[in-house]
N, C-alpha and C positions, 0 to 999 in steps of 0.2 A: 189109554191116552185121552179119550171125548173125557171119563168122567174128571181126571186131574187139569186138564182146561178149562171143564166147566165150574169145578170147585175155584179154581185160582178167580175164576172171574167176581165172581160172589163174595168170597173174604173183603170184609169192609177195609177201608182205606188203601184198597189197591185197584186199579186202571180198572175201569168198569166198560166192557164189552158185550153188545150184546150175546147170549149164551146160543142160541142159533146159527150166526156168523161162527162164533167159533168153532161148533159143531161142524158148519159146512166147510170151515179151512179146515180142519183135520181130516175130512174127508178129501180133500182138493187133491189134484194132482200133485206135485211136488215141483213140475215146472211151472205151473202157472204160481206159485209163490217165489217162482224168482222174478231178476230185477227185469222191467218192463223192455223192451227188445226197441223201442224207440222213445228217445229224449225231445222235448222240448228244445226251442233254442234256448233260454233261459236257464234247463238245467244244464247243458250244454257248457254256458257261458257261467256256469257257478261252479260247476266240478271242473274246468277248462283254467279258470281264475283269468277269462278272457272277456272282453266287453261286447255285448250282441253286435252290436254295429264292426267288431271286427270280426267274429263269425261268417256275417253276410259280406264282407270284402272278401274274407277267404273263398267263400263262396261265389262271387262273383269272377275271381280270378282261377275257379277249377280246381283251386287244393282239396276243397270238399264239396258234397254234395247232400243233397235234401230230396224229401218228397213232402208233397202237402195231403192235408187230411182235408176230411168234410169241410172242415172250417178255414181251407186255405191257409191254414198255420201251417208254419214246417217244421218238418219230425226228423231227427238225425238218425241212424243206426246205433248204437251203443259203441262199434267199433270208429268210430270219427273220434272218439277220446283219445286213439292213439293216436291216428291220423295228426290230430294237434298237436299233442306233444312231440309228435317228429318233429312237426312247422316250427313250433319255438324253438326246439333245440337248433335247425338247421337255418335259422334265422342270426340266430344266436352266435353263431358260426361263419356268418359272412353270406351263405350259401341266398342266393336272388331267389325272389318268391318264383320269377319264369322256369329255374332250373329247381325248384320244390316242384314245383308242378309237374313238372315233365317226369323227375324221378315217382312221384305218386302215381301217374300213369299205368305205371309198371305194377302196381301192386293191384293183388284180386280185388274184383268188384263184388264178389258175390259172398265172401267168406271176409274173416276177421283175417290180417294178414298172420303167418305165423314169424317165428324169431327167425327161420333160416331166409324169409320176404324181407323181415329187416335188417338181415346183417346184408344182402345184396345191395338193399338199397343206401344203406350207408357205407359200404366197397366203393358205390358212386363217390362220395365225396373228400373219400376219407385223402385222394392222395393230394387234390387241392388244399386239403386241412395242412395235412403235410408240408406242402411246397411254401403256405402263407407263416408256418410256424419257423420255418427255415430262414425265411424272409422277415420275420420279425428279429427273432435270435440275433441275427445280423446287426438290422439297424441296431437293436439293445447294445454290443457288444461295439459298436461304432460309437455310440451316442457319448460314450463315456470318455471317448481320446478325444471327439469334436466340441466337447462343453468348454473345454481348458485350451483348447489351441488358439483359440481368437480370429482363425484366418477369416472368416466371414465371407469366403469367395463365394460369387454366383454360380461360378464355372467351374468346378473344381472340389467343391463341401462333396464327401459322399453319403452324408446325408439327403441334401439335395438333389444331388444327381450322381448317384453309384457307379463307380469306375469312368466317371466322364462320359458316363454315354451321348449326352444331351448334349456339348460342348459344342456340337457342330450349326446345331438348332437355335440358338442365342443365347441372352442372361433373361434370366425370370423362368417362372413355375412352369413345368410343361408336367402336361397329366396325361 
């Protein structure tokens, strides 16, 4: 394997590395030629498709966490990529950055989570999912007899205020 590395290196018009280097990765362990075990925030925020300045929000609010290096620059773990991609999906979903947080709580600090870490922690949210898709269906399924009726009431659209709840409260928006 050294000598067809070290030939590939030397045929003209192909990537020229030095013939040493390649000698000693072929020699190297095989984990130290994997990917680096901590990110930048920048590669973080490239592979992320997320902006540094929302990194360090996330960060300030507890969804993720950092260590710093010599240089007081901060180094992510490799597994914060997941970590993110939960965040936007559960973001994405309604779910409050307070209650991402608290469900990330839950997940190991010291390992990569596994799939059975994340079907728990989306068990969390899923029946709220539920209940707002219920609640959506609805209004859809409303919106269509209240476009053509004209009544316009304050008190009484269930659009507005679903089964009259609000009737007792006044006319205008109640949230």
């Amino acid at each position: 394997m050294k000598k067809a590395l070290a030939e590939a290196v030397v045929k003209p018009g192909k990537l020229r590395i030095p013939v040493a280097r390649v000698v000693a990765d072929a020699q190297a362990d095989p984990s130290e030629l994997c990917e680096k075990s901590e990110l930048s925030v920048g590669e973080v925020a490239s592979r992320s498709g997320l902006a540094v300045s929302a990194l360090h929000f996330y960060e300030s609010r507890g969804l993720i966490a950092s260590v710093r290096n010599a240089g007081n620059q901060r180094r992510y773990p490799r597994s914060v990529l997941r970590r993110v991609a939960v965040i936007k999906v559960a973001q994405r979903m309604g779910v409050p950055l307070a209650a991402i947080a608290e469900a990330l709580q839950a997940l190991p600090a010291g390992r990569t989570p596994t799939v059975a870490d994340w079907r728990r922690l989306s068990a969390r949210w899923r029946d709220d999912l539920d209940e707002r898709i219920r609640t959506l269906t609805a209004l859809r399924d409303q919106l269509d007899g209240c476009i053509g009726c004209g009544c316009l009431s304050l008190k009484v659209c269930p659009l507005r205020n679903a089964q009259d709840a609000l009737a007792e409260e006044g006319p205008g928006p109640h949230f």
